[in-house]
C-alpha positions as CSV (number, residue, x, y, z in Angstrom):
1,X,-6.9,-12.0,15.7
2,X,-4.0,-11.4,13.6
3,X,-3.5,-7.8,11.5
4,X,-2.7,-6.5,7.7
5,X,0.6,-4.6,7.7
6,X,1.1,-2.6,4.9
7,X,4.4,-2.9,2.9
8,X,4.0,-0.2,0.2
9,X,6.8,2.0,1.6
10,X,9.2,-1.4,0.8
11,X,7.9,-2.1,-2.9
12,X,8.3,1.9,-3.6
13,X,11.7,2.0,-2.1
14,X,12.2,-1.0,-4.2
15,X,10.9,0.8,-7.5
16,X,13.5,3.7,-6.4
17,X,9.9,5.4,-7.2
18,X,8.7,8.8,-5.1
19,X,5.1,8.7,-3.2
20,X,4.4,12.1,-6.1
21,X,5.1,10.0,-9.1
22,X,3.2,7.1,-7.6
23,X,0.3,9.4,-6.8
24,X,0.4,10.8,-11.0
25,X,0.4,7.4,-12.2
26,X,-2.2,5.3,-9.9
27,X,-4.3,8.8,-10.2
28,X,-5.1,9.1,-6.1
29,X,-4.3,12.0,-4.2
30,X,-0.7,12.0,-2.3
31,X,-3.2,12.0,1.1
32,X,-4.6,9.1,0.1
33,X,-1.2,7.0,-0.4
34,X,0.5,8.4,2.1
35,X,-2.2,6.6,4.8
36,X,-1.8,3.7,2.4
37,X,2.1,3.9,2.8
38,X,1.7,4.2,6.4
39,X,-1.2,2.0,7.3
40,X,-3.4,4.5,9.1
41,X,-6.1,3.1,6.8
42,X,-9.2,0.6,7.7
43,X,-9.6,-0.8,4.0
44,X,-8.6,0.0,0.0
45,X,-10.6,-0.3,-3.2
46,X,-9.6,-2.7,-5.2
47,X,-9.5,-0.6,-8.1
48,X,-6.8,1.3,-6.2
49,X,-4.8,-2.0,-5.2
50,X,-5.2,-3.3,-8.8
51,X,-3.8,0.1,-10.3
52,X,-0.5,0.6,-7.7
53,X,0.1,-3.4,-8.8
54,X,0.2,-2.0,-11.9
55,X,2.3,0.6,-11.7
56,X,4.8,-1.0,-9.4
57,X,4.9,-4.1,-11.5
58,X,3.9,-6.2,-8.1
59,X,1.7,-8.3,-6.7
60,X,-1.3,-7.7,-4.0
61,X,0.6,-10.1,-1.7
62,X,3.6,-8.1,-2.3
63,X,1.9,-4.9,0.1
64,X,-0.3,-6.9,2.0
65,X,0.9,-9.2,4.8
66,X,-0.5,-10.8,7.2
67,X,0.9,-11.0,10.3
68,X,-1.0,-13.8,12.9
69,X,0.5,-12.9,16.5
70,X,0.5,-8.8,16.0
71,X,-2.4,-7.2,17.8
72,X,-5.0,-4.7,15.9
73,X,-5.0,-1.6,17.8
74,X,-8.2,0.1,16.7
């Protein structure tokens, strides 16, 4: 099975826009987005998806990516 690789870093850089300001305007703790940012995370509300699309002017597909021939390691 394939795995979800998290492109938030990309769309921020993109944005020019820091992981504080982010954090003040989606309302979730820096923790929280920086294991988002990274990918060290197993799922994410929707709620929180819908509001960093908001703030970053993006689309869901524009973070998430699937990748079919990378390996899940946990």
């Amino acid at each position: 099975m394939g795995k979800i690789i998290l492109r938030l870093d990309r769309v921020m850089a993109d944005r020019k826009m820091s992981l504080n300001e982010l954090s003040e305007r989606v309302g979730v703790s820096n923790v929280n987005l920086s294991k988002i940012k990274t990918g060290k995370i197993s799922a994410v509300r929707f709620s929180t998806l819908a509001a960093i699309c908001e703030t970053l002017s993006c689309q869901p597909g524009d973070i998430l990516e699937y990748d079919p021939t990378a390996e899940e390691t946990e």
